[in-house]
N, C-alpha and C positions, 0 to 999 in steps of 0.2 A: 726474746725472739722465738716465733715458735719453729721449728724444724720444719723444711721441707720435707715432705711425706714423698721417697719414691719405692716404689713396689718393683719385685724384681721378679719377673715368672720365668723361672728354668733354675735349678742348683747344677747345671754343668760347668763345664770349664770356661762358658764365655761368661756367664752370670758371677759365678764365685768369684774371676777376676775381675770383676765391676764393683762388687762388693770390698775387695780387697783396697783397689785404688780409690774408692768413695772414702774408707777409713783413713788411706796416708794424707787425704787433703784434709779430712774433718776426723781425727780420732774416735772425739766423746761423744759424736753425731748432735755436738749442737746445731748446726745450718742443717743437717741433713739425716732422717730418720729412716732407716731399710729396713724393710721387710721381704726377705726374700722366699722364694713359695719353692719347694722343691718336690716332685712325684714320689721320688725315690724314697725308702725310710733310714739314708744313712748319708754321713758328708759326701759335698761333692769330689768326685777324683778326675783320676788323668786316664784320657781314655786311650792315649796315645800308649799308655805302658798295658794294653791288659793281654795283648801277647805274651807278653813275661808272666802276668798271672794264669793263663793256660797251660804255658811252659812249666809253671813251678817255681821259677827263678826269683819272684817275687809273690809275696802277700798282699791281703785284701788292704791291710795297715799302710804298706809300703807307696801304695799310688792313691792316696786319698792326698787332696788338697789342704784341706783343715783337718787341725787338730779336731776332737770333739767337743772342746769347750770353746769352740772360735767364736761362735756366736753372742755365748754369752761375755766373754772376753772383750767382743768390738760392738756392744751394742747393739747384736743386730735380731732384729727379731724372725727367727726362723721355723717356719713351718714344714716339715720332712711328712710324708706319705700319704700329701693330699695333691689335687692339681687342679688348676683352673679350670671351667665348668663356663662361663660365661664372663663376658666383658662386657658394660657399660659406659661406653663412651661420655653419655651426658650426666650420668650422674658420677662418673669416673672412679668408679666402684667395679672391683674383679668376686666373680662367685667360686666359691670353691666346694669341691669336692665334701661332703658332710654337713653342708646347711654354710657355712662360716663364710666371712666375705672381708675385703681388704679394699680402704679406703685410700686415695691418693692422690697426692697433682699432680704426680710423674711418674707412667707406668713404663717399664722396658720387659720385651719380650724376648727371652731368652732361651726361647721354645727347643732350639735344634732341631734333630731331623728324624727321622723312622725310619725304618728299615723298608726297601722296595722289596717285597717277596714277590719274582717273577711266576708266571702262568703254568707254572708243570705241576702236571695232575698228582695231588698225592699229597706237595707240602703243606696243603690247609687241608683241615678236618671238615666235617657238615658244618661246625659252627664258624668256618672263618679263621682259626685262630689255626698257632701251627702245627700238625701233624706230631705224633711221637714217631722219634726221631730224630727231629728237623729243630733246627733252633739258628736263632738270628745271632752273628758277632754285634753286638756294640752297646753292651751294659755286663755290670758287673754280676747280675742275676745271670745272665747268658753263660757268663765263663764259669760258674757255679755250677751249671744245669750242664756245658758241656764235659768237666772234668766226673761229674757225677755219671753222666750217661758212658762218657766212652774210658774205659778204663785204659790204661797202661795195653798196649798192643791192638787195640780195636779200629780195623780200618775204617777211615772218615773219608768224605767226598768232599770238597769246599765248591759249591759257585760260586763262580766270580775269580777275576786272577786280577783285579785291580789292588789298589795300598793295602786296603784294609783286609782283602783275603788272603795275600799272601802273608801277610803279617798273622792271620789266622793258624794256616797253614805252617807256615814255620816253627809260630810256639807247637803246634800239636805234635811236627814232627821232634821237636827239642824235649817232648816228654815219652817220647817213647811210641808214638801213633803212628802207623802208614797211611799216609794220605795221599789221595788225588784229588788235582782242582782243573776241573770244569770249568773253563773261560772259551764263550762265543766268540770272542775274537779269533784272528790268526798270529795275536804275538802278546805279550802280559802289558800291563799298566798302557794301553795304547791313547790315553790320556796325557799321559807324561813321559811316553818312550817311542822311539820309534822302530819301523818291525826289527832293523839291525841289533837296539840297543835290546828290543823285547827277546831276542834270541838267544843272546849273552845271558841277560840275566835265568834264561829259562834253564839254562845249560849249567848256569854255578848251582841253581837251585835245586838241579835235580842231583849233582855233588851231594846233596843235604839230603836226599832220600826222598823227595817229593818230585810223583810223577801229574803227568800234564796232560788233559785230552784236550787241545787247543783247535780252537775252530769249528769246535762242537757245541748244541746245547744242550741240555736236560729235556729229558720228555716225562718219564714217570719215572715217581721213587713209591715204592714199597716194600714196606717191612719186613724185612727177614729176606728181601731179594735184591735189594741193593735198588740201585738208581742209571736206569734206563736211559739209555740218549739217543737224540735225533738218528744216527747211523744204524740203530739196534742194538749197539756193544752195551754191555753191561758193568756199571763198576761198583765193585762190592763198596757197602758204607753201614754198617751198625750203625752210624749217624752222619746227617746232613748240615754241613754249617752253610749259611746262606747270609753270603756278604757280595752282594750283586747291585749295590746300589744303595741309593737312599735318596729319601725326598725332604724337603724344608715343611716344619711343622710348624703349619700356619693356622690350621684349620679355627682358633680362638679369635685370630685377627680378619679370617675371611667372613667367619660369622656375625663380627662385630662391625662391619662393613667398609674395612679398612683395605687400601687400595693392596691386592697380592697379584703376580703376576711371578710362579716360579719362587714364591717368595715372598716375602712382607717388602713393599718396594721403599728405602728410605734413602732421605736426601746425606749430604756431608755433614748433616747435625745428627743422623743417625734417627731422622726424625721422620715419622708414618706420615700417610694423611691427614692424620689427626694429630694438632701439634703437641697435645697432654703424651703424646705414646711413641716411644722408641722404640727401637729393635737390632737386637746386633747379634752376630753368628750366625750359624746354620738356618735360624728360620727368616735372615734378611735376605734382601737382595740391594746391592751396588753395584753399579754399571764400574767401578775402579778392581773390583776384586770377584773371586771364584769360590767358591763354597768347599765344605768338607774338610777343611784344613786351619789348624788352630791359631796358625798367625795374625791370619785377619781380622778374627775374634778377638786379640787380644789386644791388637792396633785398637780396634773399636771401644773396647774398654775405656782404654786409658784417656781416648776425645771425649768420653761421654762422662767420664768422673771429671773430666777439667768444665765439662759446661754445665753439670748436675749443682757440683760444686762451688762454681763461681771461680776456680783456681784462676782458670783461662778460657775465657769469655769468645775468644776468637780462636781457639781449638776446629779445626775440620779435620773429618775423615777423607783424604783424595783417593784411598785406594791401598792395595798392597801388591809389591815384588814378590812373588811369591817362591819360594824356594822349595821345592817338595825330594822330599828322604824319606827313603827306606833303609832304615837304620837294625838291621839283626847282624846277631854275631855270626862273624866272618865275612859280612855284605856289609858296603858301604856304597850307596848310589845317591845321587842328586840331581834335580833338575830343574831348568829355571828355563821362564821365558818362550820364545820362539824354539820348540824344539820339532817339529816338522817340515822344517825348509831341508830341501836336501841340494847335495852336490852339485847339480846341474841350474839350482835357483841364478837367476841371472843379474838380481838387484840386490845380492847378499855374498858375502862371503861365507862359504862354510867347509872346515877343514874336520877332518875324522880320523881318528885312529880307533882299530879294532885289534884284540887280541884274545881273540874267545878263549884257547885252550889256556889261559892263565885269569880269566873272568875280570876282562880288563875292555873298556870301552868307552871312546872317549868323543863327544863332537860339539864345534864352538859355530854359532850363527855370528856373523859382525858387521856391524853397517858400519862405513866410516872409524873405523877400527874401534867401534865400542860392541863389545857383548853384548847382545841381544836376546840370546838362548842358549842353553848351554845342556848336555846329557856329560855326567863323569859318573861312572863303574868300575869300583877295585881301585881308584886313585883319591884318597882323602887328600894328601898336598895338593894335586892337581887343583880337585873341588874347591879346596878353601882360597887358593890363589882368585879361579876362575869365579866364584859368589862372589867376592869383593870386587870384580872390574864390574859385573855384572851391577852389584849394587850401588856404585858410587859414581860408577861411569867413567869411570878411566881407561884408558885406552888402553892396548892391548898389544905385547910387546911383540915384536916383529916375524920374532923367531915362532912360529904358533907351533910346531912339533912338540920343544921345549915346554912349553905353558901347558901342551898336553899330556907329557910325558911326567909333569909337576918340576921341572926343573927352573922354571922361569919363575922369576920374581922380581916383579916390574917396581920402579917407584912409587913410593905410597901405598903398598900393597904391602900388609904385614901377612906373614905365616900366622893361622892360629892354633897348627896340628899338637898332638901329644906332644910328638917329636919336639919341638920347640922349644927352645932355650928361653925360660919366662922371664928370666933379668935382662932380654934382649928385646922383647915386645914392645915395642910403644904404648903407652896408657890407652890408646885408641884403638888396639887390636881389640874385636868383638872375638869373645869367648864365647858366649851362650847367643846365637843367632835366633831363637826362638823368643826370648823375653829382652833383645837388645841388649847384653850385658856386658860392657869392654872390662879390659882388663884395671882402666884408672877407676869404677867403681867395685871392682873386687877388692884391689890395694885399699879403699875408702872405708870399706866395709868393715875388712881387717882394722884399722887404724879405730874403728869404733868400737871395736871389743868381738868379732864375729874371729874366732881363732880356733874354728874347725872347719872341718868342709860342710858339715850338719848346718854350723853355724853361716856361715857364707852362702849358703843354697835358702836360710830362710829370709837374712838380710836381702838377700837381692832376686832370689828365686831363678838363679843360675843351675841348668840341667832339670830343671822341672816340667819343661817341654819332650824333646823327641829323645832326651838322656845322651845326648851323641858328644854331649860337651863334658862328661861325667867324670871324664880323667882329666881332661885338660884345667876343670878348678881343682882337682887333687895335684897335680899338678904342680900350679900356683901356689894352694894352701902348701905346698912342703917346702917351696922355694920362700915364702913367707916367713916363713916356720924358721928356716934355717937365716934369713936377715934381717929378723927383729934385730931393733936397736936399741943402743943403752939412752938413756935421757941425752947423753951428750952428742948423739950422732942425729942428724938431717933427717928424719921421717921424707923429706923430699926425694929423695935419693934413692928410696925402695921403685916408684914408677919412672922407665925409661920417657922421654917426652921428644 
């Protein structure tokens, strides 16, 4: 049988997990032959850790996805430091960078997204590209060019006070840099927060030595004088990081005349205008889901290896819950859902607690006592109680102060914090909320010979998302560790049920 031939363009983190789950359905790539195309000249990684590589805390090693021999390992035929150039939908042939071209019956586009460099005179040069100085967060060449540029004590500006800039802003301050970040808004993440919760967080962050011109923009940045804003105040920056956005990279699928709107527009098969051409992550668009965040890309993954594959033939994408974390040390925040209804909403319940001078903020949206939206700040139990009603849809125990304070824990509602007693979990507590990993497929894992936490993170790829689960399988692996059984004891008896 010859192999279905599908071409993969993007090696980021939605591609490589497309990649990954095409191999657990077909190993040897009998049914199914990958070639995947990657810009970059190096494996794909996790872009969700490259704060930590700004920081220091971690290496370029430590947040790559694949090993270096993954490819040739799984069969997969991988081209690194070229990139699409043209699509041909009728002859279903992609052109590539350097003359070379890649044939297919099934192409997926795994484009992601660009950086939006907004209008302030200065960060582009005569040619377009970006000003010395100025450099975009979101590639590992970036965090290279920023640690090169700004040494140990060199004050940095960040546009933008959304996930990704302060996440910017954080590692730089966690290495030694004084930073200000420039957000137009009047409060941070005002996508996922609201101005009360924005205020808190502004307040623990400045704790951390990062100051804030809020409700400001950029007007000009120049060299050696810093970067100029709307008001005329001046804020010193040796260098500009510029994480103010981003747009879905479609421009191969626009030109190939494939329907884009904000996006490559695809149905619950993840399927374009054209039925030979997928597309999943940052360069889709789905009326069920929200762009920029790695969940939904990896839901999409795993439908698209089940109907690439043939595993599961009636696989749809309907969408994803999205949960979004800012996860740095000493911060822990979440949010999900309806999170702009406020107090006085008349068709919602919504109850809040705030306790800024301890960077604690807490507030639940509930229709008919099911969560709806939720903001938690400074409360991990709270969080973890408050994601599970959210997610599974279970109501919501009465006492709501309690549920806010993390003291409640309603039926059916497992803890899955550090704190946690893991011989008390049910197999169905989710440990790793980013790659859906409960605890009965960790115990699984284990029982297959995976008896480290190295080992368990690659069996099941528990904590390879936002890292936020990273104690909770150490955790487990030591509670593991200490209930190995002799041949004569119940292997049953390690998962509570």
């Amino acid at each position: 049988m010859t192999p279905r031939r599908v071409a993969i363009i993007g090696y980021g983190m939605a591609g490589a997990r497309l990649a990954d789950q095409i191999r657990r359905h077909d190993p040897t790539g009998r049914q199914v032959s990958v070639t995947m195309v990657g810009a970059e000249p190096h494996p794909g990684y996790n872009r969700i850790l490259l704060s930590n590589v700004v920081a220091g805390s971690m290496g370029i090693e430590d947040v790559l996805l694949h090993q270096r021999d993954w490819a040739e390992r799984n069969a997969v035929d991988l081209r690194l430091g070229v990139s699409a150039i043209g699509l041909d939908t009728g002859s279903r042939q992609v052109r590539l960078t350097g003359g070379s071209t890649v044939d297919y019956d099934d192409l997926v586009l795994a484009t992601g997204s660009t950086p939006w460099i907004p209008p302030v005179q200065g960060l582009l040069d005569d040619r377009g590209s970006l000003a010395e100085g100025v450099v975009a967060f979101r590639d590992l060449n970036d965090c290279r060019q920023i640690l090169d540029s700004a040494p140990v004590g060199t004050p940095v500006a960040v546009i933008g006070g959304g996930l990704l800039g302060l996440e910017a802003a954080r590692g730089l301050t966690g290495r030694g840099n004084p930073v200000t970040v420039v957000h137009q808004v009047g409060h941070l993440m005002e996508r996922q927060l609201d101005p009360q919760a924005g205020a808190v967080l502004a307040r623990v962050l400045r704790d951390t030595g990062i100051e804030f011109r809020l409700g400001r923009t950029a007007a000009k940045y120049s060299v050696g004088k810093g970067l100029e804003l709307d008001d005329g105040s001046t804020v010193e920056a040796g260098l500009v990081v510029v994480s103010a956005g981003t747009r879905p990279a479609s421009e191969l699928a626009s030109a190939a005349g494939l329907d884009v709107e904000r996006g490559v527009l695809i149905d619950d098969e993840l399927r374009t205008s054209d039925p030979h051409v997928r597309a999943i992550g940052d360069c889709a668009r789905h009326p069920g889901t929200v762009s920029g965040l790695v969940q939904p890309a990896w839901e999409q993954a795993a439908v698209l290896a089940d109907l690439l594959t043939g595993a599961e033939p009636s696989s749809r994408y309907l969408g994803t819950q999205v949960v979004t974390r800012l996860k740095t040390r000493g911060i822990d925040l979440a949010t999900m859902g309806e999170v702009h209804v406020d107090t006085d909403c008349t068709d919602a319940e919504v109850v809040r607690l705030e306790d800024p001078a301890r960077g604690r903020y807490a507030k639940i949206v509930l229709r008919d006592d099911l969560v709806t939206g939720a903001i938690v700040l400074g409360s991990p139990d709270a969080a973890a109680t408050i994601t599970q009603l959210h997610d599974r849809g279970i109501p919501a125990p009465t006492d709501r102060m309690a549920l806010l304070l993390g003291r409640a824990l309603p039926s059916g509602v497992e803890s899955a914090g550090v704190e946690a007693d893991p011989a008390a979990l049910p197999a169905s507590t989710l440990i790793c909320r980013c790659n859906t990993v409960d605890k009965g497929r960790l115990v699984t894992a284990w029982r297959s010979g995976a008896r480290s936490v190295e080992d368990l993170v690659t069996a099941t790829r528990a904590s390879t998302g936002c890292g936020g689960c990273k104690a909770a399988v150490g955790s487990l692996c030591e509670w593991l560790t200490d209930q190995t059984p002799t041949p004569a004891e119940n292997p049953r008896s390690w998962a509570a049920t």
